[in-house]
N, C-alpha and C positions, 0 to 999 in steps of 0.2 A: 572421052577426051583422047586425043591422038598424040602419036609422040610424034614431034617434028623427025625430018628425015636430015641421016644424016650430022647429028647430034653427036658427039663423045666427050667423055670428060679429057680437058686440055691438057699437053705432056707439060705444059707449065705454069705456073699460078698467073694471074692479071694483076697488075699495078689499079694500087687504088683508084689514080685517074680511070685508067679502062674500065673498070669495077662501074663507076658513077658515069659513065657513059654508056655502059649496058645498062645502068638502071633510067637512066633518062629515056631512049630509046624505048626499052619495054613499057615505060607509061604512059608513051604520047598519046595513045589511044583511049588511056584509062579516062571515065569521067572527071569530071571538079568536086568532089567530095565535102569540099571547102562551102561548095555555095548552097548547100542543107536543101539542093533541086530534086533528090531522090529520093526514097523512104525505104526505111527495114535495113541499110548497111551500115552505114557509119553514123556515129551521133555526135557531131564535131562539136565542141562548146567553145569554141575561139582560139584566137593564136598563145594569149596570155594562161589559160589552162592548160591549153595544148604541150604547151612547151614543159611546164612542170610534169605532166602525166608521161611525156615520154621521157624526161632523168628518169621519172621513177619505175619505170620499165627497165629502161636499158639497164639501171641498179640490179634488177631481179630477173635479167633476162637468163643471166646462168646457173640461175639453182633449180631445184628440182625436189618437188614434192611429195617425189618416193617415199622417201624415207625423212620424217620432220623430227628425227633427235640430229639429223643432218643440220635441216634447215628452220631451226624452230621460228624462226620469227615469220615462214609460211604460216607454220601450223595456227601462228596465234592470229594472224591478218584471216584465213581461213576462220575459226574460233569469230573471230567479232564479224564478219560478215553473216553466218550462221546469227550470232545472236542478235545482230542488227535488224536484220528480215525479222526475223521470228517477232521482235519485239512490233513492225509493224505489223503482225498478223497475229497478235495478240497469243501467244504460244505460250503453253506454259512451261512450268523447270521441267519438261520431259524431251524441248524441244532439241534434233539432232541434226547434221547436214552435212554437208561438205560439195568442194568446189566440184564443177566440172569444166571439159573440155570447149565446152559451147552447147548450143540449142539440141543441135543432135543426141547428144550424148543424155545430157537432160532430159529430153523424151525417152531415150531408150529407158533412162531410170526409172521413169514415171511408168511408164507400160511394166518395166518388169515388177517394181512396187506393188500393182493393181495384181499381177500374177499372183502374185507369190502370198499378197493378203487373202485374195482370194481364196487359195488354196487351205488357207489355216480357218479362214470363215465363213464357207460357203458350202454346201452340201456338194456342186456341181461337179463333175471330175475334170470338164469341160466348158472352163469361164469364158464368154463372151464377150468383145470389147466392141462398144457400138460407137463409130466413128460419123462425122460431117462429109459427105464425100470430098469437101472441099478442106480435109484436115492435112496439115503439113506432112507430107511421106513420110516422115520420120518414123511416125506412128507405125504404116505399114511396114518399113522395115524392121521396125522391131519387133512385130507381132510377128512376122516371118521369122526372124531370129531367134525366137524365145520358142517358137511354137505354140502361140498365142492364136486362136480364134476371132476374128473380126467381122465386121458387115460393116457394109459403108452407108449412112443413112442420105436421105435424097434432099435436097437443100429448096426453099422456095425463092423468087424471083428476088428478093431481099437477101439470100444466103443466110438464112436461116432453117434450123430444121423443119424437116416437112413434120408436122406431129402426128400425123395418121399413121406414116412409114415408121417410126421411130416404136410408136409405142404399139407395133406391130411386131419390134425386134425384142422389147424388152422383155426377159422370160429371167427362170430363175437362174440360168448361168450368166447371166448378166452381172460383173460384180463390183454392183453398186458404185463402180467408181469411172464417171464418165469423164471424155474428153470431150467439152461442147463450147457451140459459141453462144448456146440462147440458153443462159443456167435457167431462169426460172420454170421456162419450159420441162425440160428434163426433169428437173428437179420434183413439180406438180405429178407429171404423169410419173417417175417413177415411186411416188407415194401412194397414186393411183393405183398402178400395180402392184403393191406390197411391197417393194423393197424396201431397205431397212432405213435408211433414211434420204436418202437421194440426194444428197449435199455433197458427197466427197468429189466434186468435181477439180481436173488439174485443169487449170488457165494457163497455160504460159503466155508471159507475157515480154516474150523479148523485144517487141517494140514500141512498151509503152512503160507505165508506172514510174519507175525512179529514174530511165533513161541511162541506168549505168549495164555492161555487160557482169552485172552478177547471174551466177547460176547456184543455186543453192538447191537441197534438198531439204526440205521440211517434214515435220512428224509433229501430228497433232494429235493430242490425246494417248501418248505409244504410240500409235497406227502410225507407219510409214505412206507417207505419200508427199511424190515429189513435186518441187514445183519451181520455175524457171523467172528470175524477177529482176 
């Protein structure tokens, strides 16, 4: 992204009229959001929800989550989203989580998650994460970040995993915890290949299931693994 030229911060503030004429101006461009014609950004429920959802923003737009003996009433809205999810994925009293930033950050979780179990239960010194070539970057960046090992698996004309490719990658640094779009698949071949149960797959699902921007982190059975809903 480029910085415009040119640019400084002004020797003197803007009146709010100017304020809402630059913001007019900066959206002419922007699509109609309103009219539900694009998919995966915004999930507009109406003007009548709408309007409540952003009091109840603007309410919590200045606290800050740092620190919740600050702002307990986060911590507790945090608390029942955690047990809200959990209860739809049937979790038991071990289940733990907390918000995040968004999608990104979520995946970074979920990869570091898989690292890091990995490392507590897997012989490999060198866990392997077998990705859809067509898996959100995120993944990549965080395997870059973590210093996570990946291979990108080759997708069929449907965008699904190729299976030949896939259970060509799966070895014992593979650890057990896939990011896929075709679970049954995965799942089959990696009980094919002896892994230990080939189920802990992460779905994120940021643009389906409950349609709300929750980002939770889940933990099934102890075992941490994250998941985005």
């Amino acid at each position: 992204m480029s910085m415009p030229n040119g640019k400084h911060i002004p020797e003197y503030g803007l009146s709010e009229e100017n304020i809402k004429d630059s913001i007019r101006h900066l959206t002419m461009d922007d699509k109609n959001w309103k009219d539900g014609k694009f998919f995966g950004y915004v999930y507009y429920p109406g003007d009548a929800y709408y309007e409540v959802i952003k009091k109840a923003y603007a309410e919590f737009s200045s606290t800050n989550a740092l620190n919740p003996s600050v702002f307990p009433s986060l911590l507790q809205m945090e608390n029942e989203v955690v047990s809200m999810t959990g209860s739809l994925l049937h979790a038991d009293e071990l289940v733990s989580g907390c918000m995040t930033s968004g999608g990104t950050e979520s995946i970074f979780m979920a990869v570091k998650a898989a690292k890091e179990w990995a490392k507590k239960n897997k012989p490999s010194k060198n866990p392997l994460m077998l990705l859809a070539e067509t898996a959100h970057p995120a993944f990549c960046k965080a395997a870059d970040a973590i210093e996570l090992n990946y291979k990108l698996i080759k997708v069929d004309h449907e965008y699904r995993f190729d299976l030949k490719d896939l259970a060509n990658h799966i070895s014992p640094d593979t650890p057990d915890r896939g990011f896929c779009s075709f679970v049954s698949a995965r799942c089959d071949r990696s009980n094919k290949r002896n892994c230990e149960d080939g189920k802990r797959c992460s779905l994120p699902a940021a643009c389906g299931c409950m349609r709300r921007r929750f980002h939770v982190a889940i933990s099934e059975n102890g075992r941490r693994g994250y998941s985005r809903i």
